[in-house]
C-alpha positions, 0 to 999 in steps of 0.5 A: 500500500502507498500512502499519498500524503498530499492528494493530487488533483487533475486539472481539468482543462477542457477540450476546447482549449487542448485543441485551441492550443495544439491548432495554434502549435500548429499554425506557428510551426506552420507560419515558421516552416512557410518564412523559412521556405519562402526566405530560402527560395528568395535568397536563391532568387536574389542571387540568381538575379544578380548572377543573370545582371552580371552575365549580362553586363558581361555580354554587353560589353562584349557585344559593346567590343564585337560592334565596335570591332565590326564599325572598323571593318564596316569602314575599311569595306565602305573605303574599299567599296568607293575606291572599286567604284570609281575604278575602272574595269579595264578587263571588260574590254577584252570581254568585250572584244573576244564576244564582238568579234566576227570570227574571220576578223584578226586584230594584231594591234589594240590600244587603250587611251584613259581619257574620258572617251574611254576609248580604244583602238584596233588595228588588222589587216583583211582582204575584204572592205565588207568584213571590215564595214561588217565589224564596225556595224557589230560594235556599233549595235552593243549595248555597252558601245557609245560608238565604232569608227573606222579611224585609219585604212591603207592597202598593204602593196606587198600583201595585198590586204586592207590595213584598218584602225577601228576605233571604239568608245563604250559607255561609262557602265562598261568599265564598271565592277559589277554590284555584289550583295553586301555580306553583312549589314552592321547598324551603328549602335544609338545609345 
């Protein structure tokens, strides 16, 4: 047998207040856990971002150097672009020459005078007035030919053929460097 020397009274707290106070319990670990999620994945995000900023500063100035460096090579193609303008395709002129020829006609002279004529000449030797009347009325007919003449003409007395200058004047658009499609187009950058 034990004796109980003090009694011992159960405190009656009712059903109501236990549960008031397990819910509130609750409702504060809940409110702890739902900061501390919130606060973790926050911090996360922030770093992300600034992360992301600093990449991004990073691509600007490298973006910044790249366009700066492409204007230096966009310059020296637009210098190199007006020289070739205003160059002289001189090449074309045999071009036209070899495609205007009649097969029968030999030329054994040409001459080039750069002036503003633009201008040269031929000389051959032939038997026949008709080839020759024949060839100037072919360079005549170009487009690219402003016009054909017969400059000089004699009769060689050893050979017996017709010497002949023929001189011809083309087009200023004869002489020019035919348009290429620009590679690439760089817009300056507006800040």
């Amino acid at each position: 047998m034990a004796i109980e020397l003090t009694p011992q009274k159960r405190s009656k707290t009712s059903l109501l207040t236990t549960i008031t106070g397990i819910v509130a319990v609750f409702l504060i670990l809940v409110f702890l856990g739902s900061y501390l999620y919130f606060y973790i994945t926050n911090k996360g995000l922030v770093e992300r971002t600034n992360k992301i900023r600093e990449d991004s500063k990073e691509l600007d100035n490298s973006i910044k150097n790249k366009e700066e460096e492409l204007l230096v090579f966009q310059k020296r193609i637009n210098d190199f672009s007006s020289l070739i303008a205003e160059h002289k395709n001189i090449g074309s002129i045999f071009d036209f020459i070899d495609k205007n020829t009649i097969p029968t006609v030999w030329f054994n002279e040409f001459s080039y005078k750069e002036d503003e004529k633009r201008s040269f000449s031929l000389e051959g030797k032939l038997n026949s007035f008709f080839l020759i009347d024949q060839q100037i009325v072919v360079f005549r007919n170009q487009e690219l030919a402003k016009d054909a003449r017969l400059t000089e003409v004699s009769i060689d007395e050893k050979e017996g053929l017709i010497e002949f200058s023929i001189g011809v004047t083309l087009k200023p658009e004869a002489f020019a460097f035919k348009e290429v499609e620009p590679l690439l187009e760089v817009e300056t950058p507006t800040q």
